[in-house]
Backbone bond lengths (Angstrom), bond angles and torsions (degrees), N, CA, C in turn:
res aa  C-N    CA-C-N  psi(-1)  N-CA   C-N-CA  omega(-1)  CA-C   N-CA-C  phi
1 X - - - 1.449 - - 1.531 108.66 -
2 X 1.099 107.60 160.47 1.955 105.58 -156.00 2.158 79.76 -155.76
3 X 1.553 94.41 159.99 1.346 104.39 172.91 1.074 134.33 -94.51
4 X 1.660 109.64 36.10 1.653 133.86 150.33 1.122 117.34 -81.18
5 X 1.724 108.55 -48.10 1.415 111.58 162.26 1.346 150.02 -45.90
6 X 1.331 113.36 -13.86 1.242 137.32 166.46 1.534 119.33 -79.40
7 X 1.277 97.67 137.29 2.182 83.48 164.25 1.353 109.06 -117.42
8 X 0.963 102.87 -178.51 1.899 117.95 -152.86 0.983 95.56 -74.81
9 X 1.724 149.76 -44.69 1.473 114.72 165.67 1.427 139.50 -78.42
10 X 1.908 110.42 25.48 1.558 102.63 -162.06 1.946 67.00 -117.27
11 X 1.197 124.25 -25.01 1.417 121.51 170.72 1.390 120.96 -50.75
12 X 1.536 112.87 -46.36 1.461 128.18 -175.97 1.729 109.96 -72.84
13 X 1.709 112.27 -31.42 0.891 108.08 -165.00 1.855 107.26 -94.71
14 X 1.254 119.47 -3.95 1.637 130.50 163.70 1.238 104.45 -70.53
15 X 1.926 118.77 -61.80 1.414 106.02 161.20 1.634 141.61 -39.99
16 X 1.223 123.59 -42.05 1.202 108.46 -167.14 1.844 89.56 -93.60
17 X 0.990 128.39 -21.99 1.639 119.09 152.43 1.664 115.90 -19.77
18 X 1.731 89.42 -61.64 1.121 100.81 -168.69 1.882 133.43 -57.98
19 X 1.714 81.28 -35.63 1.711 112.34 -166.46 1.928 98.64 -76.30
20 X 1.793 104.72 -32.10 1.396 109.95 -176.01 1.442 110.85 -75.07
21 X 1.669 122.93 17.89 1.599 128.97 -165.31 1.488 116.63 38.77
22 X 1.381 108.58 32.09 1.851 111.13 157.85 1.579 104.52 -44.45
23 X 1.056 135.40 135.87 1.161 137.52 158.19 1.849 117.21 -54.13
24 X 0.966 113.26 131.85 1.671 120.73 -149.75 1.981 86.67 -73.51
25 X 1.231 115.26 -37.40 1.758 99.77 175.87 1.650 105.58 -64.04
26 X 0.976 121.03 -30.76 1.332 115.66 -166.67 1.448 104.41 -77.55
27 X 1.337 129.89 -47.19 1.673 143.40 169.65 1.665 95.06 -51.47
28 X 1.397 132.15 -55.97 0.834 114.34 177.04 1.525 140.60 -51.67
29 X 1.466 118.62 -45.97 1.077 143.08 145.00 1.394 119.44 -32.44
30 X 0.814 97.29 -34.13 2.047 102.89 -162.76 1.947 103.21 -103.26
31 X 1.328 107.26 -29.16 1.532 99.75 165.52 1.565 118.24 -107.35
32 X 1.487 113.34 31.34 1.321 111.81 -149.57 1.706 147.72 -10.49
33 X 1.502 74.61 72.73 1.816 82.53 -176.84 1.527 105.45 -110.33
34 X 1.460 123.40 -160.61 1.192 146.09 -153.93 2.020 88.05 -121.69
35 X 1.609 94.89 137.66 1.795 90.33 178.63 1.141 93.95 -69.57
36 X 1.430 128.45 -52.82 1.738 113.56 -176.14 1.281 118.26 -28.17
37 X 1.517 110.45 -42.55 1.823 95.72 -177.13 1.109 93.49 -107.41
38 X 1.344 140.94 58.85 1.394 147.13 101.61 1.672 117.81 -62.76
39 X 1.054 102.28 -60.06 0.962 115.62 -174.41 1.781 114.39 -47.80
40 X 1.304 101.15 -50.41 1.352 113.51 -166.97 1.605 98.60 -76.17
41 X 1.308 145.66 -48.54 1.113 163.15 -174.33 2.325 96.18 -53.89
42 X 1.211 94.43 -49.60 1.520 91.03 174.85 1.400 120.64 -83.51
43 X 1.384 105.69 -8.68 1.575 100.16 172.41 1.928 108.14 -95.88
44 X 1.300 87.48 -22.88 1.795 80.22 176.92 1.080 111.18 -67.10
45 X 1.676 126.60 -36.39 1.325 124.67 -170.21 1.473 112.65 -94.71
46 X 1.608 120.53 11.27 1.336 137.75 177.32 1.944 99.20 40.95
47 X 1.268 98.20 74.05 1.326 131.91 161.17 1.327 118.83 -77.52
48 X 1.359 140.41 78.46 1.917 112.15 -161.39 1.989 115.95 -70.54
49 X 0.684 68.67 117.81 1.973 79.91 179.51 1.531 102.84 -39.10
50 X 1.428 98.84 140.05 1.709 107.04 172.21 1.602 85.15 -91.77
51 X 1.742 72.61 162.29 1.508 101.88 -170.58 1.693 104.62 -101.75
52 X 1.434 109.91 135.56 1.556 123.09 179.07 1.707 99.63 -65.12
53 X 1.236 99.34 159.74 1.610 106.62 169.94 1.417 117.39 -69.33
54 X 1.748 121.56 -24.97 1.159 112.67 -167.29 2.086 86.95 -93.73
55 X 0.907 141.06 3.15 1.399 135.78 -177.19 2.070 103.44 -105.82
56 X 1.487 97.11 -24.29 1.063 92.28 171.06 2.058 122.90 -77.25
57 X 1.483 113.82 -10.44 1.295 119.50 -150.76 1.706 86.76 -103.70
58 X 0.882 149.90 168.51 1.419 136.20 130.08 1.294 135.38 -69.08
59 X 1.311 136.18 168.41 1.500 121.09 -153.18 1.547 93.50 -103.41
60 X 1.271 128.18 -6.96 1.844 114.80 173.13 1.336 100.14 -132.50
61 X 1.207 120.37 80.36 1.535 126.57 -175.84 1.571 96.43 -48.64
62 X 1.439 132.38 151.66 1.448 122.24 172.30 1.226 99.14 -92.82
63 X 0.760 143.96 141.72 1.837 162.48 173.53 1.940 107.66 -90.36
64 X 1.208 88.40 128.47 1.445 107.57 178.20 1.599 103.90 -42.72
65 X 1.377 131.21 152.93 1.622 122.71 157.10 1.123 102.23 -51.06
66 X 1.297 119.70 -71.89 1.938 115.89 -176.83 0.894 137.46 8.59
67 X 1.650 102.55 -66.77 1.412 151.81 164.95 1.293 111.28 -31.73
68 X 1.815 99.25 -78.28 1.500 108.38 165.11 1.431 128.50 -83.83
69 X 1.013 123.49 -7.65 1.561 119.45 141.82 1.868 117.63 -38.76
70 X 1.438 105.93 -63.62 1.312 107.70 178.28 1.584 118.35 -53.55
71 X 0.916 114.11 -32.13 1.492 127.30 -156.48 1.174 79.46 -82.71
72 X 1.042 122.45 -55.38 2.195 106.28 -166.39 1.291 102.53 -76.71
73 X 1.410 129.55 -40.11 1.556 117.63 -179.70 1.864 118.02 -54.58
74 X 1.473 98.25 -51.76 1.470 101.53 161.40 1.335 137.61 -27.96
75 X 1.808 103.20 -77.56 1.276 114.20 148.15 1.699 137.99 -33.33
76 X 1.200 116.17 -52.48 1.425 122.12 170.10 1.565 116.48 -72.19
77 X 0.999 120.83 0.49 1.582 154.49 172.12 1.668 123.26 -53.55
78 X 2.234 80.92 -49.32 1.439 122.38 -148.92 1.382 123.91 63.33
79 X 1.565 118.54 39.29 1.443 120.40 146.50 1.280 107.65 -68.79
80 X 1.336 118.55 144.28 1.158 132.74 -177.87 1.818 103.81 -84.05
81 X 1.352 106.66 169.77 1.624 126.30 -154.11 1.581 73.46 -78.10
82 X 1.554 134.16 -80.18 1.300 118.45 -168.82 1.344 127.84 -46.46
83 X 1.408 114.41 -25.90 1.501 116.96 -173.20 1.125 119.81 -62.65
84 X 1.934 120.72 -29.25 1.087 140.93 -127.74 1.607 78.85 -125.33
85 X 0.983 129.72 -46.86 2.044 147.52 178.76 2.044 92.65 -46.22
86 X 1.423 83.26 -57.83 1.597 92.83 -164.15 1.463 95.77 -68.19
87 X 1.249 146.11 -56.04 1.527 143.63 -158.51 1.351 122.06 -48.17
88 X 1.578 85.61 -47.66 1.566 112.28 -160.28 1.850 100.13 -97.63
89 X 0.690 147.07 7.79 1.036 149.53 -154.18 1.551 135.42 31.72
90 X 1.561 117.25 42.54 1.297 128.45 -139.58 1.752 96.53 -132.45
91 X 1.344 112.60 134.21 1.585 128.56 153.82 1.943 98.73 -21.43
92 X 1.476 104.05 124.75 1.560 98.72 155.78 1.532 123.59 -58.03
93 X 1.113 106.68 -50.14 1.735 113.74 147.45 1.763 144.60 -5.13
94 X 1.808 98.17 -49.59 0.986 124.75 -167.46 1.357 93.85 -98.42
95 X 0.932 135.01 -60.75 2.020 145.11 160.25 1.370 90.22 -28.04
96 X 1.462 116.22 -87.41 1.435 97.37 -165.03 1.753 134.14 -47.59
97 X 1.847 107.81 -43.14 1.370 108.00 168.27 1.620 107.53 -52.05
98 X 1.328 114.29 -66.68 1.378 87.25 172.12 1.631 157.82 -37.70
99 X 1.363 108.16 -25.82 1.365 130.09 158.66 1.183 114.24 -72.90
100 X 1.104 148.21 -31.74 1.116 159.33 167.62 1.403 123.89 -79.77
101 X 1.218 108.08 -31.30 2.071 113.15 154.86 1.768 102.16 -73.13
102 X 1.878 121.88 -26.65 1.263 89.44 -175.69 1.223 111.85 -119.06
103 X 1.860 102.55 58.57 1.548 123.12 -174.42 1.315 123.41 49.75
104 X 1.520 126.64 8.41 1.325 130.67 168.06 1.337 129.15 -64.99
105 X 1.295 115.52 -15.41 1.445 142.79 -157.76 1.424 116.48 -142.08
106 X 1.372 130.26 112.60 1.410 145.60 179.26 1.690 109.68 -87.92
């Protein structure tokens, strides 16, 4: 199915789906199309795309000193990188970059 196939009120009615923040699987599902021609259908009609939560956050949140205060006291402690992941409620990831911005970590 392609967006010829459609007529102008099953078009109008994906849009305001869209505009009412239906969740785009559920719009999909419910007009059974392909997200691609979701996709394409909102750019023809220059629809601006909502933004996901992970596009809304930034990808290296800066962390309070606090934060990283704790993280090195922990660590220098000898809590381990997971222990310290699990406590704090933080990406093992984020523990380690952090240790590693405060030269603890090679």
């Amino acid at each position: 199915m392609n967006i010829e196939d459609l007529s102008k009120e099953k078009i109008e009615e994906i849009i305001n789906d869209y505009k009412k923040g239906l969740p785009v699987k559920e719009i999909v599902k419910k007009h059974n199309i392909y997200l691609a021609l979701l996709y394409e259908i909102l750019r023809k009609y220059n629809i601006p795309l909502r933004k996901t939560e992970k596009q809304k956050m930034p990808t290296h949140k800066r962390k309070k000193k606090s934060i990283i205060k704790k993280i090195v006291k922990m660590y220098r402690r000898g809590t381990s990188i997971y222990k310290i992941s699990k406590q704090l409620g933080l990406p093992t990831s984020t523990v380690y970059y952090i240790l590693k911005r405060q030269g603890l970590k090679k």
